[in-house]
Each structure stands twice: as structure tokens, then as C-alpha cells.
N, C-alpha and C positions, 0 to 999 in steps of 0.2 A: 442656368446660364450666368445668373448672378453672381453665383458661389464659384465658379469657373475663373470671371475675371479677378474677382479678389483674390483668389489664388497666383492668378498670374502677375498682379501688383503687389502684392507681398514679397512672392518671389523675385522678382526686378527688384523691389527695395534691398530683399537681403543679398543678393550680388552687388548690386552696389556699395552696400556697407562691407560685402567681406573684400570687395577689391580695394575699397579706403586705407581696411585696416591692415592689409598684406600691402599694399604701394608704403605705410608708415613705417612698416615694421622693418621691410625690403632698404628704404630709408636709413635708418639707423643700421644695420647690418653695413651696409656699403660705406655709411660714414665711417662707422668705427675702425671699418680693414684700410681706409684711405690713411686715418690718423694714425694707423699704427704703422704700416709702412715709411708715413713721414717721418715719425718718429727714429725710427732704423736711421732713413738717410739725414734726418738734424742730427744725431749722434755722431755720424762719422764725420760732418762736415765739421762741425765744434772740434771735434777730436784733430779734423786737418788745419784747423784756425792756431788750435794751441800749439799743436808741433812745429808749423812756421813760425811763431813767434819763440819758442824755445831754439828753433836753429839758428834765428837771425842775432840772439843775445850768445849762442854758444860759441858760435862763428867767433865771437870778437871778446869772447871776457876773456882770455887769455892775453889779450895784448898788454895789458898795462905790466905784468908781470914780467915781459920779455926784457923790456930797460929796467926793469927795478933789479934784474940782475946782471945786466950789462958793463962790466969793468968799463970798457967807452964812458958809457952815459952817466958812472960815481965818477970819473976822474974829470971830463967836463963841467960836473953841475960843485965837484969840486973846486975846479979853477977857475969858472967863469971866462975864460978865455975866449979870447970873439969866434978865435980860429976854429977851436976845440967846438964850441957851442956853435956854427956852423957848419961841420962835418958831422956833428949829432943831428943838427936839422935835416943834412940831406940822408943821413940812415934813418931818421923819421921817416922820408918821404919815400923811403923804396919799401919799409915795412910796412909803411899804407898803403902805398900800392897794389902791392904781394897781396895784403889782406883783402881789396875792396872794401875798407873801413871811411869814416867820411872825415873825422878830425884825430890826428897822435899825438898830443905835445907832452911838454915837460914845466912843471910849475914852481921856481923857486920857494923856499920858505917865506918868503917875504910875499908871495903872490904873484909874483910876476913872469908872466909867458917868458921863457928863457928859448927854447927851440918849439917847433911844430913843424909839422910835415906841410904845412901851407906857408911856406916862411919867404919864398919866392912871389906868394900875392900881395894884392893891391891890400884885400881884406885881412890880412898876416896875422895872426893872433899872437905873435912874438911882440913883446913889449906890455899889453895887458896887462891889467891888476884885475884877478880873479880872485883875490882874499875872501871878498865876503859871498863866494859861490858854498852854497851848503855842503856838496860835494870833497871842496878842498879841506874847509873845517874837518869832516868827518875822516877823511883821510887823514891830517893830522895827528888829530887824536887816538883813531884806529888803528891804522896801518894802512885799511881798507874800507873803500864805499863804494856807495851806490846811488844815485839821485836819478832824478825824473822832474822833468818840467817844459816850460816855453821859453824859446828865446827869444824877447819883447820883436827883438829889428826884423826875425823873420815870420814870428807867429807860427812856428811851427814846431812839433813837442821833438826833444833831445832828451835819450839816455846817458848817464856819464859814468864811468866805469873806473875808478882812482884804484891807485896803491902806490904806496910811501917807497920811495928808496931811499939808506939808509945806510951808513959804513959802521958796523957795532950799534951805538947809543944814538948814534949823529943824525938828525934829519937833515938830506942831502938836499930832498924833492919830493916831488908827485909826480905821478906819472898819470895821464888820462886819457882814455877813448871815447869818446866820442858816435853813439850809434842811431841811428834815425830809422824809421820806418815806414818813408815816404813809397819807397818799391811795394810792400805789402797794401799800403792802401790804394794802391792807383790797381795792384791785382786785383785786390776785393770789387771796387769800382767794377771794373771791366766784367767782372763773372756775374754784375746782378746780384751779389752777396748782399744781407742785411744783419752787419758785424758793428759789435760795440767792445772797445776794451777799454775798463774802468780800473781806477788806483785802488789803493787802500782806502781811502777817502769818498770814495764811489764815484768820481769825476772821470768823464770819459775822457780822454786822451788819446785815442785812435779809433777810426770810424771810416767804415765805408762809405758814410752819406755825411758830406760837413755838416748837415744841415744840426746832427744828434752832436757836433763835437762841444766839450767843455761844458756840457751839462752833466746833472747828478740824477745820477739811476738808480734804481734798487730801492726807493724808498729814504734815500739817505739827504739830509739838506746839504747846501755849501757851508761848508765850516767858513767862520767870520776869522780862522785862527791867521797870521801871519805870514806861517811857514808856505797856506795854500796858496794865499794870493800872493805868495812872491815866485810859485811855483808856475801859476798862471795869471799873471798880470794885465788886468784889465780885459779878459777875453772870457770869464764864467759865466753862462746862462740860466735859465730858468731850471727847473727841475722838471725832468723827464718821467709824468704821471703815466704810470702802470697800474690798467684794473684787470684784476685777474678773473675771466670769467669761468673755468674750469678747470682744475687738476688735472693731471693727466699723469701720476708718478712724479719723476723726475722733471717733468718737463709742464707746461702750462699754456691752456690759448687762452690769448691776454687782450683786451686794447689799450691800445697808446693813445692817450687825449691828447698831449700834445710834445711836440712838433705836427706829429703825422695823426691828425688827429680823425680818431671813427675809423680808425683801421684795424685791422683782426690778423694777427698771427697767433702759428704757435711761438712757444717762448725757451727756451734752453741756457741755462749757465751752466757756466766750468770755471774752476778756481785752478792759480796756477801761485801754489802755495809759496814755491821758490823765490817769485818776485812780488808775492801781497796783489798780483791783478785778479781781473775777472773779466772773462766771455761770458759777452753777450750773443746771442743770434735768436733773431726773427725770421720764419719763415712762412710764407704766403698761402694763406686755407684755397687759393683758388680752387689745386686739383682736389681737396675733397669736398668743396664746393658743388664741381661736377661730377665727383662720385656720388652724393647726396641725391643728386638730380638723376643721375641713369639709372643708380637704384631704386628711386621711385618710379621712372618708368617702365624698367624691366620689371621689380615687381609686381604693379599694378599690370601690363600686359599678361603677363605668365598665368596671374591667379586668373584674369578675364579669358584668356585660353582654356584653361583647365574646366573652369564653370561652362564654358560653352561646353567643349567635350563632354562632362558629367551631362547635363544636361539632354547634348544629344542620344547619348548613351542612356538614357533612362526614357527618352521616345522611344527608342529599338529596341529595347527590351519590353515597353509595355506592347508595342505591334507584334514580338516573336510571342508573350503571353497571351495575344487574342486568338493567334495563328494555333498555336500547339493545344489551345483550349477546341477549338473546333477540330483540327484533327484528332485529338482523344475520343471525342464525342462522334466520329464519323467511323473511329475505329472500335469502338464500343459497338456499336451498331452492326458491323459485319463481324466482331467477334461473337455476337447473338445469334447470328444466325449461322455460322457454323462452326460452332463448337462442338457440337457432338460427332463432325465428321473431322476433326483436327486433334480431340484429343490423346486416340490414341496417339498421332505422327506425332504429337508436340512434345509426347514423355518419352516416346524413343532418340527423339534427334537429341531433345536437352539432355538424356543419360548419356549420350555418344558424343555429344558437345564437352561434357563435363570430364568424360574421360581424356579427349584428344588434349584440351585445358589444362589438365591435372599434367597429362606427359610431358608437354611442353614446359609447362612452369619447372615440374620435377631436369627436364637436362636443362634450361638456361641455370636453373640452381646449381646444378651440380659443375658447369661452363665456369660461373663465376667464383666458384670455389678455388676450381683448381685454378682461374688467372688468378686470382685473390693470394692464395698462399705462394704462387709463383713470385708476382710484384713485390710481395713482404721480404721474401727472401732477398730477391736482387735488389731492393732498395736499401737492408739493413746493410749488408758488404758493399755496396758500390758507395753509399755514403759515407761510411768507415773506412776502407780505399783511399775514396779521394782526400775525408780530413788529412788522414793519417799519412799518407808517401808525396805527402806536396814539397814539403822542407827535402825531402832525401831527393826527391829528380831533381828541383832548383840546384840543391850541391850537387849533382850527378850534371848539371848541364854546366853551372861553374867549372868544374875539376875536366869536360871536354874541351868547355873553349880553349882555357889555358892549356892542354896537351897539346891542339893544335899549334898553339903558340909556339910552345916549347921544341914541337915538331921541324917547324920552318926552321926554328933556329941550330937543330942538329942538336938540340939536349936532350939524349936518349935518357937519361939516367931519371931527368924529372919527368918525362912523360912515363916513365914507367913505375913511378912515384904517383902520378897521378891515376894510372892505369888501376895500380894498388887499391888507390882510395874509393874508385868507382867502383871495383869488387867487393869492398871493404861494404860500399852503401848499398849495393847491389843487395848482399846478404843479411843486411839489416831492413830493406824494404821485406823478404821475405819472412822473414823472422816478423814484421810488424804485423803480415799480411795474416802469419799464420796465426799469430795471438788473436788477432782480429774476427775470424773465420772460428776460433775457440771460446771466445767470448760472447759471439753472437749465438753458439751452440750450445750457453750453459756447459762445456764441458771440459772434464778435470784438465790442467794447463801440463800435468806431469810435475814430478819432482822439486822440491824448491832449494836452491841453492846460497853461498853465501853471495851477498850482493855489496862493492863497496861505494858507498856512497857519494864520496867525493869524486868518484870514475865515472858514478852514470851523471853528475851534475857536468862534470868538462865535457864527456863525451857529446851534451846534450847541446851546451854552449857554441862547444863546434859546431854540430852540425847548421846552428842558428848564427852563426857568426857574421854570413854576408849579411842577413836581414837587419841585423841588430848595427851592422855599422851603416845600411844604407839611411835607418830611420835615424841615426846620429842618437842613437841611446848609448846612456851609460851606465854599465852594468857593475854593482860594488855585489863579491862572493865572498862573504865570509863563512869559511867551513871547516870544522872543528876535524885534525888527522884522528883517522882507524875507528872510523864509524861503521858500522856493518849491519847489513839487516838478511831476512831470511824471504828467501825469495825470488824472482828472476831480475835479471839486468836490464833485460831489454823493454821489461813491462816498467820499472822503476822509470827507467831513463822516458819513456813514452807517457809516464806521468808529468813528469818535470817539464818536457816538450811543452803538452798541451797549456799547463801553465805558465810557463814561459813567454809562450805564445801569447796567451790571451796578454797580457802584462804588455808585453809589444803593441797589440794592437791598442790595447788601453791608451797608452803615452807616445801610440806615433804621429800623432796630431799636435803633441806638447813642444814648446819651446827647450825646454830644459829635461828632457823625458828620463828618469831615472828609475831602475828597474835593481831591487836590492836582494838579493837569495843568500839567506842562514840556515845552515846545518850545524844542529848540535844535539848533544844526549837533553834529555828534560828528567826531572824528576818522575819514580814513578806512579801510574795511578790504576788504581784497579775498579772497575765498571761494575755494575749489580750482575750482568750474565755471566763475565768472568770470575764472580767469588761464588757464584750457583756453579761452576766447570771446577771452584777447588785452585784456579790458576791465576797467580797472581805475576805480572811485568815485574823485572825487578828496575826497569829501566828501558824510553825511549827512543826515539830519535824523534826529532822535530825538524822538520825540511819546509821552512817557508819564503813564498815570492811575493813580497810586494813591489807597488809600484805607485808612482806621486800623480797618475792618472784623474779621470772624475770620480771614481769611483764608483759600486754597486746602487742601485737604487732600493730604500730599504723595505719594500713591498714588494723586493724579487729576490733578495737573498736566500728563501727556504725553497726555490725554484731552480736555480742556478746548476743543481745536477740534474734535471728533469731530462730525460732525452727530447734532443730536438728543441729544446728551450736556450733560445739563444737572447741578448742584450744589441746584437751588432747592426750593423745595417743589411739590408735586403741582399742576396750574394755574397757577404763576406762571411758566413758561419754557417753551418750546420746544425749548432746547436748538440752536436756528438762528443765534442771534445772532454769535457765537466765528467759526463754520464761515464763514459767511458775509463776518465781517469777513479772515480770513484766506485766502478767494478774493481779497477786493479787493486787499490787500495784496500776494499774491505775480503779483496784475496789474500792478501798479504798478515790480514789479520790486524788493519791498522786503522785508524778514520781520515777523514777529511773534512773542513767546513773554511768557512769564510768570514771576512767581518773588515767593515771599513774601518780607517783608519783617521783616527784623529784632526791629523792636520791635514788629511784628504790623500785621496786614493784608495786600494784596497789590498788586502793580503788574504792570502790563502795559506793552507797550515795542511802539511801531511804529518801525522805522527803516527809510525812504524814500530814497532819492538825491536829494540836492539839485540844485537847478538854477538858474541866472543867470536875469534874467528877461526880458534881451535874446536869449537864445540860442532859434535857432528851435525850435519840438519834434520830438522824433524819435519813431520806433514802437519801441514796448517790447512785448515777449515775451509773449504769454498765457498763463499758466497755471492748467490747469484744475484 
């Protein structure tokens, strides 16, 4: 009894420790998928931080440029004329307008606001002396600048965008815009964003929260230099302490002491090389706060489920062991006492059992043979079928639509042009189907003839023509004239297909998808079984397709012809096309392999024996 309950306190202890250590572990599990999901969505949100800031500066750095070549605005800043220099005012003010820009003017060499597009306000900037604006200096000097700062009267950060106008040698003026980014931060505001954008100097200057504005982030102090404090005057803060409490890759969950001080996000910067800034963005561990917490619940329930089950499961099984212990032992007992009248029955039934067994096993075997060899057959043709005659019905249902077309509009001549070309694919599907059905049979393809190679590359091109311009690729052919191989056309051209192919599919995801096929003779090379045959190439051809794609992964390269060994996604392959093209090829008498490329993507390389196109043909080798 003793030993009973210590068993069952033992046991209670270690369910309770193994549900601690599964609710811990469950824990971390949930964290980690929480953080990494975050991680995904701060990426794109930084990414959508930086694009609006690049659109809001691209929007408007063109404007200075517009008067600096303006004949108007050299012949006014020319003449100083009130008249002239107030009709430049008011084509300021329509090209501010036009723009949604917030300040245009025009700045003598002397400094002084000569026109602005606010030349009708109270607040006018016409009259001004802007000499000692950094800005102006640098234009000056340059031709062209750039500045960034606070304007003291309104406390609020200004871009300034200069460029010199100039007759020859002559400096005429400046021209400047004027850009703010008050709309960006009242969006951030409103969306609950936690956005920092910091200078060269690491002073933040734009901020979803005023609370983080005109302090130094990143580790950086307030420079004591001039140029800062003239840039922000009288408004820089304390320095913005970052403790970084774990890496995370690119990114970090950090706490901020102060302003916002004992708070936990994660952390993400982006540099935005063009103008020397930097993004910042913080975002809030709540939700994996509470991923943390449900994965401790759910795992700590699940494991205490399962132990319950285990558990009950090991009662039911020792009550079926006390059950079936007494039934042996009651059936011992009457097999005692009549065995001697059972044994004859029991050797006759089990030899007549054993037969009926045998028969049965013997025709399900011989059932599943024959579906067995049946399925192998129809699945090796039906999947080669459908790889292979996809591209020809797609152009077979192109070349009907437009007959219809053509039809309505009484153009017998091109529906009967198009008529042509459905017969034309019609006899090329069979011709595919029948290689196909020869291939699958191991058996001899027939005679090999001259095949020219720059025919079966166009002819292949066509047939892929629609697909290759719906995905917006671009195909560069370079192909060397009266290339010839020995061999058929339509298995050539069904090589080239399959590669073609994949090459499309490679780069129909790519922005810029470019797909390159060369054909040319190679030097020649002669193989160890070829100088055991006495036969030496005197010369190749090399047929290869690359493409600027991801490329092969390189622990599936020597796989790649496997049948049925496909790279794609679930329903887009077969995994037939590779295999298939690599029977034709070692029919041909030629190889095939693969190899990534360099600067990314991958290519693939037919090399075929060339041939004269006077010489008669000879039989080349099968191989299966």
C-alpha cells in the first residue's frame, strides 16, 4: 500500500514537471514565431517610412532648376525692374501652386529676396536678407545645395533645395524651394506609428511623437559645433538612451530610458544614403507579449491532455492484461480436456485454411500486378501528354480566337492563315505525342536526319511567344548561321521548349526577367568511351539558355534530371521536362548539364556533334 502511494506522488510530481517544461518550451516557440512575423511587418513599414520621405523631397527637387533656366527669370534678376521682378513673382506663385511646394523665391547675389511666390503676404519673404543662410553660401559657391534646419519664428524643421542661375560666368541668383514635412508627421501621428528621422549628426528632426523631437539618437552626443546650433536653435534635447537588450539580425528589441522611459520595443533602422538621414522605428512587443502567454497556455494544456490520455491508456491496457491473462488460462483448461477429440479437426481445418489463404493472397497478387503495371503505364504518357502539348493548345486556342476575329470581320485570307497554323501545331502535337509514347518504350526513334539549329531555336521561340510577352521577358538569341546537327527536329526543338520553359518560369516573378540563348560550334573534345569507340568529334555545337533568375540550389544540381524531380511549386511541374529532355539529348549522341551563374541565375548547356550539311547521315547510338 505504501509503495502504491509513492508511486502515485512520484508520478504527480513528474507530470507536473513535464508540463512546466513543455508550457516553457511552448513559451519560447510562440515567442520566437511572434517576433519573427513582427519582424516581416517592421520591415515593410520602415521601407514605407523611407519611400514617403524620398517621394515628398523628389516631388519638389526639381523646382529650383525650372527658373535657373527660365529666359523670364535671367532677364529680370537681370534688370531688377519692379515690373519684371513682379511678373516673376506672380509665375512663382502659379509654379507653387502647380507644385503643392510651401516656399519659391529667387535670391539676389547680394542676399536679398528679390521675387517669392508669397510676394502678396503679410509674411512676404521679398525684401529679406538671406546672405548668411548656409544654404545660399553653398549655392554660391556650388552651383548647388542642400540644407536642413529650424526656422527660429516657427520652431519647425525646413528643407531648402538652391541652384545658381547664371548667364555664362555671371552669377545672376538662387533660386530655392522650400520643403516641410509637417503632412508626413501628422500621417505618422494619426496611424499610432513610432517614427524617428535623424541627420547626419544623429539629431532627430522629424518625429511622430514631439516628445523624441531634437534629441540625439543612436549613441551620438549634440555636437557643441556652430553649424548645429545654428541649424537648431535653442530647441536640442537631452540625448535619447538606447539599451539594447537582444539582437535580433538586422533589427533589435531595445529599451528606451528616456524620454519613454522602461518601455520595450523592437528596434529597426534604415539609412537613406542620398540625404545622409536615418529611420528610426519602434515597434510594440505587446502582440508577442501575448503570444508568449497563449503559448504557455496551450502548451502547458496540450502536454496535460496527452499525460491524462497516456495515463488512461496504460489503466486499459493493464485491465485488457488481467482480462486476457484469465481468458488464456480458462482456455488452457478446456483445451485439456479436449484435445484428443479436436486434433484430428484442428489439422484438417488449418491445412484447408492454409490453402483457401494461399489462393487468395496468390489472386489479390496477381489483381495488383496487373492495376500496378496498368497505373505505371498511364501515368508515365499522361504526365508526358500533359508536360509536353500545353504550350501547342495554348497557341492552338490563341490562333482560334483570332480566326474568330478575323472571321467577323470577312478576313478569309488570315483566318485561313491561322487555319494553317492550327494544322501546322495540330501535327506537331502528334509528332510530340509520338516521340513521347517512343521514349517511354525505350524504343528506336527511326532514322536521324539533318537538323538545323537556328530553325528549331525560332520555331521553339514562336511557339512560346505569347507566354514570353505576357510574363514581359526579354529574350536576347544570339545564334551562329549553318549550324547543323544529326538528329530529329522535333525532339531538338522539344529540348529547347523544355528549357526555355523552365527559364520563364525561373524569371516570371523578376522585375527585369531576362532569358539569353547561344548557339555556337565549341571546340572539340573527345570523352574516355569515345576514344575506347576509335571516334573522335571533330567539332560541337553548344546550345545554351540562361537566365538572371534565383538560380539552382546547389545540393540539387546532380538531381535536376531525375524523373519526377521537380524545384517548382506544388501543381506547376511535373518534374518530367529535365529527364525527358536529357533522354533526347543522350539520343542524339550529345550531353547536357547545368551550373549557376555568377552573377546569379542559372544556365544550362546542350552540346550536340556538329555536322556538314552535305554529309549523308549516319545511325547514332540509343541511349536509354
Amino acid at each position: 500500500m505504501l509503495r502504491t502511494r509513492r508511486k502515485q506522488v512520484f508520478t504527480f510530481l513528474g507530470a507536473v514537471a513535464i508540463i512546466g517544461a513543455s508550457a516553457l518550451a511552448s513559451q519560447h516557440v510562440w515567442r520566437e514565431a511572434g517576433l519573427k512575423s513582427l519582424q516581416a511587418v517592421n520591415e515593410q513599414r520602415v521601407q514605407l517610412v523611407a519611400n514617403a520621405l524620398t517621394a515628398e523631397v523628389g516631388r519638389q527637387d526639381h523646382l529650383p532648376v525650372v527658373p535657373s533656366l527660365d529666359p523670364d527669370v535671367r532677364n529680370a534678376l537681370r534688370s531688377r525692374d519692379a515690373g519684371s521682378l513682379e511678373r516673376l513673382s506672380r509665375k512663382l506663385e502659379v509654379v507653387s501652386r502647380e507644385a503643392d511646394t510651401r516656399a519659391l523665391y529667387l535670391i539676389a547675389p547680394n542676399g536679398i529676396v528679390v521675387a517669392s511666390d508669397n510676394w502678396q503676404a503679410s509674411d512676404t519673404l521679398v525684401g529679406r536678407n538671406l546672405a548668411d543662410q548656409p544654404y545660399f553660401k553653398k549655392a554660391v559657391e556650388n552651383g548647388r545645395s542642400s540644407d536642413l534646419g529650424v526656422e527660429p519664428e516657427s520652431n519647425r524643421t525646413r528643407y531648402y533645395l538652391a541652384e545658381s542661375v547664371r548667364a555664362g560666368a555671371d552669377l545672376l541668383g538662387i533660386a530655392v524651394v522650400r520643403i516641410e514635412f509637417d503632412a508626413l508627421e501628422a500621417a505618422w501621428e494619426r496611424a499610432a506609428e513610432r517614427v524617428l528621422v535623424a541627420d547626419p549628426d544623429g539629431i532627430v528632426f522629424l518625429a511622430s511623437d514631439p516628445t523624441y523631437k531634437y534629441h540625439s539618437i543612436g549613441g551620438k552626443t549634440v555636437s557643441d559645433s556652430a553649424e548645429v546650433a545654428k541649424r537648431y536653435p535653442g530647441v536640442l534635447g537631452e540625448p535619447i538612451h538606447i539599451k539594447v537588450l537582444e539582437r535580433r539580425g538586422a533589427d533589435s528589441i531595445i529599451e528606451v530610458e528616456a524620454p519613454d522611459a522602461g518601455a520595450n520595443y523592437l528596434y529597426q533602422t534604415m539609412q537613406l544614403p542620398l540625404y545622409g538621414w536615418t529611420i528610426h522605428r519602434f515597434t510594440d512587443l505587446a502582440t508577442v507579449r501575448e503570444d508568449r502567454r497563449d503559448g504557455t497556455i496551450i502548451g502547458g494544456a496540450i502536454v496535460a491532455l496527452i499525460i491524462a490520455l497516456v495515463l488512461y491508456v496504460i489503466e486499459r491496457h493493464r485491465a485488457y492484461v488481467v482480462e486476457k491473462a484469465a481468458a488464456t488460462q480458462l482456455k488452457t483448461q478446456v483445451e485439456e480436456r479436449t484435445r484428443d477429440l479436436s486434433e484430428s479437426n484442428t489439422s484438417l481445418q488449418t491445412e484447408i485454411d492454409e490453402h483457401r489463404h494461399t489462393e487468395a493472397r496468390l489472386r489479390t497478387t496477381q489483381n495488383e500486378l496487373v492495376q500496378a503495371g496498368k497505373l505505371a503505364a498511364l501515368g508515365q504518357m499522361s504526365a508526358a501528354l500533359a508536360h509536353e502539348i500545353n504550350q501547342p493548345l495554348a497557341a492552338i486556342r490563341t490562333f482560334m480566337a483570332s480566326a474568330k476575329v478575323f472571321a467577323r470581320r470577312g478576313d478569309l485570307a488570315q483566318v485561313v492563315s491561322n487555319l494553317d497554323l492550327i494544322t501546322d501545331l495540330a501535327e506537331r502535337m502528334a509528332r510530340i505525342t509520338g516521340h513521347l509514347k517512343t521514349f517511354a518504350r525505350k524504343s528506336e526513334p527511326g532514322h536521324p536526319e539533318h537538323v538545323q539549329v537556328d530553325r528549331a531555336i525560332d520555331g521553339t521561340l514562336f511557339l512560346l511567344e505569347n507566354q514570353i510577352k505576357a510574363a514581359g521577358v526579354v529574350v536576347d538569341k544570339t545564334v551562329e548561321p549553318d549550324l547543323w546537327v544529326l538528329g530529329h527536329a522535333v525532339q531538338l526543338e522539344q529540348v529547347i521548349l523544355n528549357l526555355v520553359r523552365n527559364a520563364l518560369d525561373a524569371v516570371g516573378d523578376q522585375e527585369h526577367g531576362r532569358i539569353t540563348i547561344t548557339a555556337q560550334a565549341s571546340e572539340s573534345q573527345t570523352s574516355e568511351s569515345q576514344t575506347l569507340a576509335s571516334q573522335t568529334w571533330a567539332s560541337h555545337v553548344q546550345i545554351k539558355v540562361a537566365d538572371n533568375g534565383p538560380g539552382i540550389p546547389a545540393n540539387q544540381l546532380d538531381q535536376i534530371f531525375d524523373p519526377f524531380f521537380t524545384t517548382k511549386a506544388l501543381g506547376k511541374g511535373l518534374g518530367l521536362g529535365l529527364s525527358i529532355s536529357y533522354g533526347i539529348v543522350q539520343d542524339f549522341g550529345g550531353q547536357i548539364h547545368a551550373r549557376n551563374l555568377p552573377g546569379g541565375g542559372a544556365e544550362l548547356t546542350v552540346e550536340l556533334p556538329r555536322h556538314q550539311r552535305g554529309r549523308a547521315p549516319a545511325e547514332i547510338a540509343i541511349h536509354a
